[in-house]
C-alpha positions as CSV (number, residue, x, y, z in Angstrom):
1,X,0.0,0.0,0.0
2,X,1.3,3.4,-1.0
3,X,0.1,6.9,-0.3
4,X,-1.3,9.6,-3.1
5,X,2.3,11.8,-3.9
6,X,0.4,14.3,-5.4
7,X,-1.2,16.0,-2.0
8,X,0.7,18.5,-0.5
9,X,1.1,20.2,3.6
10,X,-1.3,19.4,6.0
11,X,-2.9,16.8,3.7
12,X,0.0,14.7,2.8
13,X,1.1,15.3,6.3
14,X,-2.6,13.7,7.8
15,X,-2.8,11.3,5.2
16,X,1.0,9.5,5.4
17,X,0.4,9.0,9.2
18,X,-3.3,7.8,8.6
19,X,-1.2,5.2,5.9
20,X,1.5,4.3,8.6
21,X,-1.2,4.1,11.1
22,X,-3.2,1.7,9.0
23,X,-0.4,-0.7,7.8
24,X,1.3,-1.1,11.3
25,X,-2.3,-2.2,12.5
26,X,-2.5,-4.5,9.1
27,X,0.9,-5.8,10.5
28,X,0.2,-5.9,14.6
29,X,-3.1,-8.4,13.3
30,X,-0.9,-10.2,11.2
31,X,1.5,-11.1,13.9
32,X,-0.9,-12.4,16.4
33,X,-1.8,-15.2,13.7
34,X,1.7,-15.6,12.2
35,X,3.5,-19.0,12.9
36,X,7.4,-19.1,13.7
37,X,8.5,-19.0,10.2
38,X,6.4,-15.9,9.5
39,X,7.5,-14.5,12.7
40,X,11.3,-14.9,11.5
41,X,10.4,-12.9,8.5
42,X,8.9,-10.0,10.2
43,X,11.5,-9.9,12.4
44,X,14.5,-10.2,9.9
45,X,13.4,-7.2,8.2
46,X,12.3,-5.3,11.3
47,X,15.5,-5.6,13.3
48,X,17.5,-2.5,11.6
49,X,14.5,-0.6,12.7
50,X,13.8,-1.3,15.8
51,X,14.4,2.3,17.3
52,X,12.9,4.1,14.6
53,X,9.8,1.9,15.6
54,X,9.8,2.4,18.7
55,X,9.5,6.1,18.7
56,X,6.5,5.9,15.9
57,X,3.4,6.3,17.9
58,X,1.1,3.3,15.6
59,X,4.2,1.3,15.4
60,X,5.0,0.6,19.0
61,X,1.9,-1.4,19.4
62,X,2.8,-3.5,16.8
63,X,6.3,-4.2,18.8
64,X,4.4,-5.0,21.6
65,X,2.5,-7.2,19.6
66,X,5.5,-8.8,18.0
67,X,7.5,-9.3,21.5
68,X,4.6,-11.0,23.1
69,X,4.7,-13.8,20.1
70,X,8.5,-14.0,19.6
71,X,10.4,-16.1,21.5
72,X,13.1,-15.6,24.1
73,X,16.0,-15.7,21.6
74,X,13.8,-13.4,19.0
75,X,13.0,-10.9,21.4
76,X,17.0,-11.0,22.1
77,X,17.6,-10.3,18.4
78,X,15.1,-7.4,18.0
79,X,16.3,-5.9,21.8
80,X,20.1,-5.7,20.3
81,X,18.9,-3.1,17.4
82,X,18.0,-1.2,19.9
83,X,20.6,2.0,19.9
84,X,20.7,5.2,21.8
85,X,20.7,8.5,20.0
């Protein structure tokens, strides 16, 4: 899913958080029904964003979501990408 490039200020603004908001809910239902494998996936390409998501104010409920289904050793994975600015 992509948002409309042709809006500009306050609408593009509104409507790329409404999009972000939208696909990390997509995403945080998606992980409560995802097996291992699927969770490896998600996680794989999450990892070198891990800060960056936990600072977005939709996406952090998808972390929670994903840490309550990884296991100990993914939640390890995810928890060393975490870096302080």
């Amino acid at each position: 899913m992509s948002c409309p490039n042709h809006l500009q200020g306050p609408s593009k603004r509104w409507l790329g958080e409404t999009c972000l908001m939208f696909m990390a809910r997509i995403i945080q239902m998606f992980i409560a029904n995802a097996n291992g494998p699927e969770l490896e996936i998600i996680i794989k390409e999450l990892s070198p964003h891990v800060a960056e998501v936990l600072l977005d104010p939709h996406a952090n409920y998808m972390f929670q979501s994903l840490m309550q289904a990884a296991s100990p050793q993914q939640r390890y994975t995810l928890l060393l990408n975490v870096r302080v600015y």
